[in-house]
Backbone as JSON Lines, residues from 0, in Angstrom:
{"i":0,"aa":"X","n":[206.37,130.18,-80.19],"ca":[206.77,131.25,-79.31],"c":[206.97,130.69,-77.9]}
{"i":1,"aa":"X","n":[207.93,131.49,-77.17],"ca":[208.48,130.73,-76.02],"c":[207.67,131.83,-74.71]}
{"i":2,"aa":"X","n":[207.21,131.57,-74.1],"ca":[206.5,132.71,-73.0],"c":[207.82,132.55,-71.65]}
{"i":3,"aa":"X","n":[209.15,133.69,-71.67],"ca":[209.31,133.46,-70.16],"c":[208.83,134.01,-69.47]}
{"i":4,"aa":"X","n":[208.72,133.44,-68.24],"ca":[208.18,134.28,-66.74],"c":[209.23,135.03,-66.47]}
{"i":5,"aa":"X","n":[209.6,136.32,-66.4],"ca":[210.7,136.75,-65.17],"c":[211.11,138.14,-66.78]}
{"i":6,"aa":"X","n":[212.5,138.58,-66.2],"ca":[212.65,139.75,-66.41],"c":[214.07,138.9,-67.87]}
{"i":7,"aa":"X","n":[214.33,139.47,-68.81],"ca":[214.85,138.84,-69.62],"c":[216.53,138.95,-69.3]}
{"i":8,"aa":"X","n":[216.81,139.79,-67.83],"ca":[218.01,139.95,-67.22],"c":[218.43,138.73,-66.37]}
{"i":9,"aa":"X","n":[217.29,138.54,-65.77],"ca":[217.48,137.22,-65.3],"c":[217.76,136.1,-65.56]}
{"i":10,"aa":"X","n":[217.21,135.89,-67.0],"ca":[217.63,134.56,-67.8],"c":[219.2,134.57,-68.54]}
{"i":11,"aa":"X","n":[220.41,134.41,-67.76],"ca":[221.72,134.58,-68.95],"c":[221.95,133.27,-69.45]}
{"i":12,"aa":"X","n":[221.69,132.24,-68.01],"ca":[221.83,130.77,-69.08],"c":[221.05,130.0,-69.29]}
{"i":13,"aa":"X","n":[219.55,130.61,-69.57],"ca":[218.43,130.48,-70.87],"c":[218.79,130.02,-71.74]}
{"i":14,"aa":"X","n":[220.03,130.89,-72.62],"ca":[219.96,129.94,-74.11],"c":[220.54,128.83,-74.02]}
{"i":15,"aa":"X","n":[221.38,128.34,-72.76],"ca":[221.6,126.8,-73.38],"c":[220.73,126.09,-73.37]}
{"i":16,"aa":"X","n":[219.68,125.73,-73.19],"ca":[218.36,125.35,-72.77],"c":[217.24,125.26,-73.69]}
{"i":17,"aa":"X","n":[217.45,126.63,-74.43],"ca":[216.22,127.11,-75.4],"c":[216.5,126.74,-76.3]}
{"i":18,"aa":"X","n":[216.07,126.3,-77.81],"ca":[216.24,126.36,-79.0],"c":[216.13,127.71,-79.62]}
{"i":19,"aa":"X","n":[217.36,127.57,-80.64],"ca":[218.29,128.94,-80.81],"c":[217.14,129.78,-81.67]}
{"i":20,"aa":"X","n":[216.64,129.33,-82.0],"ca":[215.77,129.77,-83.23],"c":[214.35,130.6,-82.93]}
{"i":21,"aa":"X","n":[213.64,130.39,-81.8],"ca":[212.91,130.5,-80.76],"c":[212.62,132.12,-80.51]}
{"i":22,"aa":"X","n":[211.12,132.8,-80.83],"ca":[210.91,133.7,-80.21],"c":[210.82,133.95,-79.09]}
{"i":23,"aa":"X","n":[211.3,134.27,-78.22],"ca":[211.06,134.79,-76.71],"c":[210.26,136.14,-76.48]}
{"i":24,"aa":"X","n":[209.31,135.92,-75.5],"ca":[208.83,137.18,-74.86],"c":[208.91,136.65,-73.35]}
{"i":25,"aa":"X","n":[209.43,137.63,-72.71],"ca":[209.24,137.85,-71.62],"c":[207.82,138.86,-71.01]}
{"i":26,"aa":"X","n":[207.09,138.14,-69.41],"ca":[206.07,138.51,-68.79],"c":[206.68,138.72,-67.42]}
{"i":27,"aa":"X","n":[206.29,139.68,-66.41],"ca":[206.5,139.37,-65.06],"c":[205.26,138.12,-64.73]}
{"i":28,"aa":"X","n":[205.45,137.61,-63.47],"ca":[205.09,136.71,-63.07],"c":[203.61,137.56,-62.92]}
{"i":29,"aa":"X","n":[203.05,138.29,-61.87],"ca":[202.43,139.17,-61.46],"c":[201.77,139.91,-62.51]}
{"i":30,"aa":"X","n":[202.13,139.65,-63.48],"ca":[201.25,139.76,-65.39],"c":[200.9,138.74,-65.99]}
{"i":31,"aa":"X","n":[201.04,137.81,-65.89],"ca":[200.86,136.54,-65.98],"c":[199.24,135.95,-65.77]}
{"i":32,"aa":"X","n":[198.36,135.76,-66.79],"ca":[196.96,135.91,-66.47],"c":[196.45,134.57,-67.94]}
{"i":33,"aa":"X","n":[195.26,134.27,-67.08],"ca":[194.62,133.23,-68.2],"c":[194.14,134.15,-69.57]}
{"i":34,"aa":"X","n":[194.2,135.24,-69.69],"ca":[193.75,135.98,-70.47],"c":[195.13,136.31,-71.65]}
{"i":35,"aa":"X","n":[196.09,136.21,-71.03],"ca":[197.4,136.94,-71.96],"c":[197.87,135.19,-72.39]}
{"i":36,"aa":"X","n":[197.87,133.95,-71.61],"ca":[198.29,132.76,-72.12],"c":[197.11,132.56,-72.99]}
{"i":37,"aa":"X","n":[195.68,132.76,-73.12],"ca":[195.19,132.21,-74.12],"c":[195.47,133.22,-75.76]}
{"i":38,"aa":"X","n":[195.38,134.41,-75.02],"ca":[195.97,135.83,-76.09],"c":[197.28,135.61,-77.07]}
{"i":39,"aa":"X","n":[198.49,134.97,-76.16],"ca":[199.64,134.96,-76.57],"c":[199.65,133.65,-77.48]}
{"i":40,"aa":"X","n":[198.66,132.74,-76.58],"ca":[198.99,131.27,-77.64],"c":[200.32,130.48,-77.38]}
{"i":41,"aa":"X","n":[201.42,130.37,-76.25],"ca":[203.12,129.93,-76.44],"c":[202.78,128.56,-76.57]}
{"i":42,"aa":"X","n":[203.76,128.35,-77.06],"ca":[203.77,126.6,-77.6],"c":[204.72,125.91,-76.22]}
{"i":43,"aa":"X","n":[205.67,126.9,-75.57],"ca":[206.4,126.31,-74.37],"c":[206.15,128.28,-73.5]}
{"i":44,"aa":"X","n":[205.94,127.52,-72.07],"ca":[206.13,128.47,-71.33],"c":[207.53,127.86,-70.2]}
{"i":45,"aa":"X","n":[208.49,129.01,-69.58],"ca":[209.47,128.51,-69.0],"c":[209.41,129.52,-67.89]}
{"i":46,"aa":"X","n":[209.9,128.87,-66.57],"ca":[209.96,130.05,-65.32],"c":[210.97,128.98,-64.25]}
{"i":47,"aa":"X","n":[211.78,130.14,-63.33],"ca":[212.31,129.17,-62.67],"c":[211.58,128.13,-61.74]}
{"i":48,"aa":"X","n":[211.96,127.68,-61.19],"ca":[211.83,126.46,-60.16],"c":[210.94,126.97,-59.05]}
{"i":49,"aa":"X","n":[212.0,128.1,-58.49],"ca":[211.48,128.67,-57.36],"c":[212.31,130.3,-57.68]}
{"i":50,"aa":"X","n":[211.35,130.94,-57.16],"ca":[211.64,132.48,-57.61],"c":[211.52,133.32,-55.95]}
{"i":51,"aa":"X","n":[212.01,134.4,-55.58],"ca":[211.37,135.0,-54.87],"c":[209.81,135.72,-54.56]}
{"i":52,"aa":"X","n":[209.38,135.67,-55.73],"ca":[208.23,135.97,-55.98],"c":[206.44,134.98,-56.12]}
{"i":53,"aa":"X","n":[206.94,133.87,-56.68],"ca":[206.28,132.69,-56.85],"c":[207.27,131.76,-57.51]}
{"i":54,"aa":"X","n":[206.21,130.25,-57.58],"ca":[207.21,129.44,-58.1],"c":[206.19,128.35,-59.14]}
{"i":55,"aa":"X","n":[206.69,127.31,-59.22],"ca":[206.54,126.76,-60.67],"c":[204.96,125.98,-60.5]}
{"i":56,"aa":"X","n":[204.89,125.83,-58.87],"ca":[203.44,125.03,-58.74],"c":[202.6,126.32,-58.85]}
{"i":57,"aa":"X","n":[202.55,127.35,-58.85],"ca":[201.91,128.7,-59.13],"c":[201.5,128.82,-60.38]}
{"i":58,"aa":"X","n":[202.89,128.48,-61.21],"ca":[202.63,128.93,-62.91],"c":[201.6,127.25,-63.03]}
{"i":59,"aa":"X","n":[201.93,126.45,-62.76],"ca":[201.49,125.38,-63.7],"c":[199.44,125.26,-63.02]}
{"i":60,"aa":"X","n":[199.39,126.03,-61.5],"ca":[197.69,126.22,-61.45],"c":[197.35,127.24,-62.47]}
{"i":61,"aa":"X","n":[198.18,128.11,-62.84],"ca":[197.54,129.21,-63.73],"c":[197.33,128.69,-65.42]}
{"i":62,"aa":"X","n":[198.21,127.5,-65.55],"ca":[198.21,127.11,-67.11],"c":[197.33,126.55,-67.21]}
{"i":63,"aa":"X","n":[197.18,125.39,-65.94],"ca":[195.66,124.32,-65.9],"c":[194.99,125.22,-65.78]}
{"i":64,"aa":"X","n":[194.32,126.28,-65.31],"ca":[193.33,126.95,-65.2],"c":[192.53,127.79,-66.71]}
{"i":65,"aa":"X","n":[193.66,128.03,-66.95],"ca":[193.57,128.69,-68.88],"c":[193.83,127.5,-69.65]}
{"i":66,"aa":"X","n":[193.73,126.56,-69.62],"ca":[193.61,125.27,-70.55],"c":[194.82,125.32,-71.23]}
{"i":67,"aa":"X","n":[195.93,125.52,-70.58],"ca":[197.44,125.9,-71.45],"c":[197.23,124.41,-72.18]}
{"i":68,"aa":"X","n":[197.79,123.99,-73.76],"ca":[198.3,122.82,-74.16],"c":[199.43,122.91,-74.77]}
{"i":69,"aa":"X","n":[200.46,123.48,-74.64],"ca":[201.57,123.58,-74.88],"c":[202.43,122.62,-74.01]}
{"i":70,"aa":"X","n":[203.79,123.03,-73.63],"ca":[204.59,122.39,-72.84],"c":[205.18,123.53,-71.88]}
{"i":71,"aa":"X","n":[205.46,122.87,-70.67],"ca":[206.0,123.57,-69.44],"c":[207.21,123.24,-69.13]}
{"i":72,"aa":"X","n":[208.1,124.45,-68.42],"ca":[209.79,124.24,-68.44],"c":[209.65,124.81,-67.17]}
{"i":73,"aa":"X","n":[210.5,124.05,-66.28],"ca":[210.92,125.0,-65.14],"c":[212.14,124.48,-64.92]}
{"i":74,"aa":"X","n":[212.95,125.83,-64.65],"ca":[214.17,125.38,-64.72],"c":[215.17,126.27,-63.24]}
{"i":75,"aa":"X","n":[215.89,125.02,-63.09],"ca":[216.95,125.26,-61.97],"c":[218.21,124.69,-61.7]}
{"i":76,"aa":"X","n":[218.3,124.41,-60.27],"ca":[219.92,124.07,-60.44],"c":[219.38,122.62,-60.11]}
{"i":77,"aa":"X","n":[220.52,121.91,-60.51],"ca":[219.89,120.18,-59.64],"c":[219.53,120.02,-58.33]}
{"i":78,"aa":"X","n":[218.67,119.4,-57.92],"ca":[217.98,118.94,-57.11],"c":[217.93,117.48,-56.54]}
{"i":79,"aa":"X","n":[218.48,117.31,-55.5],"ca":[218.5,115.58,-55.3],"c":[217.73,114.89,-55.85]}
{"i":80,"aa":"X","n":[215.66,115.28,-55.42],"ca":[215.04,114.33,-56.27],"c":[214.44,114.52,-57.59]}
{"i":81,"aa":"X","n":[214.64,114.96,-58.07],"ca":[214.1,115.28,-59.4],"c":[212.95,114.65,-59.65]}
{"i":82,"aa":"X","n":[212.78,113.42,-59.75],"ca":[211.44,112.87,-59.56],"c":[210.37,113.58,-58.84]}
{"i":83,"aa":"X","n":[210.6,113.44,-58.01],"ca":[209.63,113.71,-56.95],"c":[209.08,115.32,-57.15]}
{"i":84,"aa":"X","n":[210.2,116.19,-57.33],"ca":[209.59,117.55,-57.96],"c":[209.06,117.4,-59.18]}
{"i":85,"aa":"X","n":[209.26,116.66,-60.37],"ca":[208.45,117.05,-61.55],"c":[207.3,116.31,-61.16]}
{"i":86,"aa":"X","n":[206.83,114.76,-60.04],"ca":[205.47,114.34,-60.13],"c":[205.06,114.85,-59.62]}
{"i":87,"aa":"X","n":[205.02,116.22,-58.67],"ca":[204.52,117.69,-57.84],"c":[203.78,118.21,-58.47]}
{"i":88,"aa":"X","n":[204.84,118.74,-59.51],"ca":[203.96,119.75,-60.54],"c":[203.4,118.85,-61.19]}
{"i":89,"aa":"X","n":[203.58,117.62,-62.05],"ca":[202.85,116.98,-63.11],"c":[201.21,116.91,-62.26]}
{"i":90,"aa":"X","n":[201.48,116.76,-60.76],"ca":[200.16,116.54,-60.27],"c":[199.41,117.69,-60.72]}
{"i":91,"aa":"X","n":[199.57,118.92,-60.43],"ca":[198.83,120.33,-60.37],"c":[198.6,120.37,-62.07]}
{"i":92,"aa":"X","n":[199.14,119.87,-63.34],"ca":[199.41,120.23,-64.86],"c":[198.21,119.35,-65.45]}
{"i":93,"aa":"X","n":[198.21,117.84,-64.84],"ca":[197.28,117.02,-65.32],"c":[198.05,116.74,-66.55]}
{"i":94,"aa":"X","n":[197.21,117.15,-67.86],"ca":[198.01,116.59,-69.02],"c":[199.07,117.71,-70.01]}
{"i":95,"aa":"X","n":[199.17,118.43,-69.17],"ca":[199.93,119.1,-70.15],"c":[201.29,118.68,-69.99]}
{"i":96,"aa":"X","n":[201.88,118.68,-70.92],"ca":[203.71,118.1,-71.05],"c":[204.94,119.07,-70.12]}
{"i":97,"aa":"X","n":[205.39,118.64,-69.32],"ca":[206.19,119.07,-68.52],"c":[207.87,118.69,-68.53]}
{"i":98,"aa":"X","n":[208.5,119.37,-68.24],"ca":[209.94,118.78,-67.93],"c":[210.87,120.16,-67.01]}
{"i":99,"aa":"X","n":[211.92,119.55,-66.03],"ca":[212.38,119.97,-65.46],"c":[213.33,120.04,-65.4]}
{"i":100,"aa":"X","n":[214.12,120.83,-66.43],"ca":[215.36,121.54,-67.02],"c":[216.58,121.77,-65.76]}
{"i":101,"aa":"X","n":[217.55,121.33,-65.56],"ca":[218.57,121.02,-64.76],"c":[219.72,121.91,-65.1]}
{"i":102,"aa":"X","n":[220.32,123.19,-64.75],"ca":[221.57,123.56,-65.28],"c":[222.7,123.81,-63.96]}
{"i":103,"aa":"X","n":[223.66,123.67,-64.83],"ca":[224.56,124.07,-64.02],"c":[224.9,125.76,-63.92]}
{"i":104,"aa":"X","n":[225.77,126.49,-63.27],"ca":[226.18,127.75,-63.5],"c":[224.83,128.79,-63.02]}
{"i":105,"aa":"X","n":[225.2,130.1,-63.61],"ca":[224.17,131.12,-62.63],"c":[222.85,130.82,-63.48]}
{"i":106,"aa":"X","n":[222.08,130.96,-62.53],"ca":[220.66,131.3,-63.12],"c":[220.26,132.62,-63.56]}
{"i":107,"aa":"X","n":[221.14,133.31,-63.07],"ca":[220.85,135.31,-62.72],"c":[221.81,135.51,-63.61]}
C-alpha cells in the first residue's frame, strides 16, 4: 500500500511515478500521525518536496519517530542539487530507504 500525503487532486502526475498496480490512500498532512503510519502499515509513503503546508523534512521526523521501515518518496520538479536535498532528508530518516523522485510537467 502506497500512503500519499496531500489531497488525491493534487497528485495528476503521480501515476507516472507510481507503480500501476499499487493501492493508494490518500491522508492530509495535518492527519498524518505515528499512530495511523503504524495502523496503516504502507510499504512506500510519498509527499511533495515542499508543500504549502509542510514539507518532506516534516514527513520524514514523523516516519523516524513511528519507526516507519518502508520506503520514502518525495517528489518534485528538478532541483539543481539533488544530492544535497536527498542527504538532508536521508540525515533526519537514518535508515529508512529514501529517494527523490524528479518530474517534469504539473505537480497540481
Amino acid at each position: 500500500m502506497i500512503l500519499v500525503i496531500g489531497h488525491a487532486s493534487q497528485w495528476d502526475s503521480l501515476a507516472r511515478a507510481l507503480p500501476i498496480e499499487a493501492e493508494l490512500r490518500f491522508v492530509a498532512f495535518r492527519a498524518l500521525s505515528c499512530d495511523l503510519l503504524r495502523n496503516q502499515r504502507p510499504d512506500l509513503v510519498v509527499c511533495r518536496l515542499i508543500d504549502p503546508g509542510y514539507d518532506a523534512a516534516e514527513v520524514a521526523r514523523l516516519l523516524a519517530e513511528a519507526g516507519f521501515d518502508g520506503r520514502f518518496w518525495a517528489v518534485c520538479h528538478p532541483v539543481p542539487n539533488p544530492d544535497l536535498v536527498t542527504a538532508e532528508i536521508k540525515q533526519v530518516l537514518g535508515e529508512i530507504e529514501f529517494e527523490l523522485v524528479m518530474v517534469s510537467g504539473r505537480l497540481s
